[in-house]
C-alpha positions as CSV (number, residue, x, y, z in Angstrom):
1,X,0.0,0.0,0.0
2,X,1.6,3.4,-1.1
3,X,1.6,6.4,1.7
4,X,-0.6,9.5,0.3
5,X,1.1,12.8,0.0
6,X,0.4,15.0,3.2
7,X,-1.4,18.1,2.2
8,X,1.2,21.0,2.1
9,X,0.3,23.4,4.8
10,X,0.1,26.0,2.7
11,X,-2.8,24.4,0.6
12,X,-4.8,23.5,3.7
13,X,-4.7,27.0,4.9
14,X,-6.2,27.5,1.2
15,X,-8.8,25.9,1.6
16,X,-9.5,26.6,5.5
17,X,-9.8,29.9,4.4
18,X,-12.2,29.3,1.5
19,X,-14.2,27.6,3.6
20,X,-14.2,29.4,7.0
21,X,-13.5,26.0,8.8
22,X,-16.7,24.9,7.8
23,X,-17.9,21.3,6.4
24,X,-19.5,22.2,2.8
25,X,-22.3,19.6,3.7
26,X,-23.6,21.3,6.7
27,X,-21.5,24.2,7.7
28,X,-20.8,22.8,11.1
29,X,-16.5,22.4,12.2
30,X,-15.1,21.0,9.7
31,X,-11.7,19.2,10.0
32,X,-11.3,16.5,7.1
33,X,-10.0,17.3,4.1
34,X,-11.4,15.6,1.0
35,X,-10.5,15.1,-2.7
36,X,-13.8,15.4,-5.1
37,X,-12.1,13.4,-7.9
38,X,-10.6,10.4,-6.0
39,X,-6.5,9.8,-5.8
40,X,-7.5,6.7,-7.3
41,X,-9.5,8.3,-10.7
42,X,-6.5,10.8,-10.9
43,X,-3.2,11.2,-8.8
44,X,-2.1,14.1,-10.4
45,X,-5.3,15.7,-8.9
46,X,-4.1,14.8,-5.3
47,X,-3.0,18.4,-4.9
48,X,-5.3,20.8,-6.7
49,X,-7.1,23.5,-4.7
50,X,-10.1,22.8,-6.8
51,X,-10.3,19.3,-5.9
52,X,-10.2,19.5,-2.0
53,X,-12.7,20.7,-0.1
54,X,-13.7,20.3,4.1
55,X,-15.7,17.9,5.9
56,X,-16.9,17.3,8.9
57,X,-16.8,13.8,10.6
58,X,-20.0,12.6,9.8
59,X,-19.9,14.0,6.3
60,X,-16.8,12.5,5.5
61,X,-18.0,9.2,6.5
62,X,-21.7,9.7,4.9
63,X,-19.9,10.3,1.2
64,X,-17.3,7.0,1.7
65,X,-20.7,5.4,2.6
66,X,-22.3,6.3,-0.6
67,X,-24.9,8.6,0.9
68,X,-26.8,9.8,-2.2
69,X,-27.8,13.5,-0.2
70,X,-24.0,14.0,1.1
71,X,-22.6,13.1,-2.6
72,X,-25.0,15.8,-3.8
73,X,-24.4,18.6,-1.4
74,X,-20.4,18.1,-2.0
75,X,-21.1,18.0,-6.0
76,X,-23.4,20.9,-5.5
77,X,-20.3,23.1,-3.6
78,X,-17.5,22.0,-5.9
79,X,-19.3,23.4,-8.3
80,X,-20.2,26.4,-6.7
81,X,-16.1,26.9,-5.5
82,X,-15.9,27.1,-9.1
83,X,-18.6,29.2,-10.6
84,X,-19.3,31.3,-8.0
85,X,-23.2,29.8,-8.2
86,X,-25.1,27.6,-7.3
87,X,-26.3,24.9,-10.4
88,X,-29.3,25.3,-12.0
89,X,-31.5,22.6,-13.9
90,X,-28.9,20.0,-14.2
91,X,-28.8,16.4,-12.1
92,X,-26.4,14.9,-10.2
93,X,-24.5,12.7,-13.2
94,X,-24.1,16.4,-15.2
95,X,-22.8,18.1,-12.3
96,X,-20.5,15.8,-11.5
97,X,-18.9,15.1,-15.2
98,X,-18.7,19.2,-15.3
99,X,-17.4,19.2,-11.9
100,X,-14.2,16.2,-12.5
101,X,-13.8,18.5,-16.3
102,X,-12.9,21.6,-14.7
103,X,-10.4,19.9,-12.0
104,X,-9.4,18.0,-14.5
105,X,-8.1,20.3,-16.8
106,X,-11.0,20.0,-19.2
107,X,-9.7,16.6,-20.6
């Protein structure tokens, strides 16, 4: 089993900031940090701003669980870290393939 990259400190103050210490699901402490697009869909992602966001415990454990409302909300605040608004008419499945484009490099 390889050892993940520790987050530079740098990059978590990043997205502390961004975030206000908050869990993008629910707004409460959060302290986990997260990657949207898995280390396993795309290592070279592992570090990208775009791609990490904050959790809190429950959260973090609800989206690794598969909860279909926690997957949601964290699509739904990916996308709005990167357009600045909320989506509008679109499901889950097109959120996400526009959410993994943009932190993907639009491949």
């Amino acid at each position: 089993m390889d050892e993940r990259k520790k987050l530079p400190k740098v990059l978590k103050d990043a997205v502390r900031s961004r975030q206000k210490h908050r869990c993008a699901a629910c707004f409460n402490l959060g302290r986990h940090f997260h990657h949207v697009v898995a280390r396993a869909i795309d290592e070279s992602q592992e570090l990208n701003y775009y791609n990490i966001i904050m959790l809190c415990k429950d959260h973090h454990k609800l989206f690794h669980l598969g909860d279909p409302e926690t997957i949601q909300t964290i699509y739904e605040y990916a996308w709005y870290v990167q357009t600045g608004k909320l989506p509008e008419h679109m499901d889950l499945m097109e959120i996400s393939k526009q959410v993994h484009k943009f932190i993907r490099g639009n491949d």
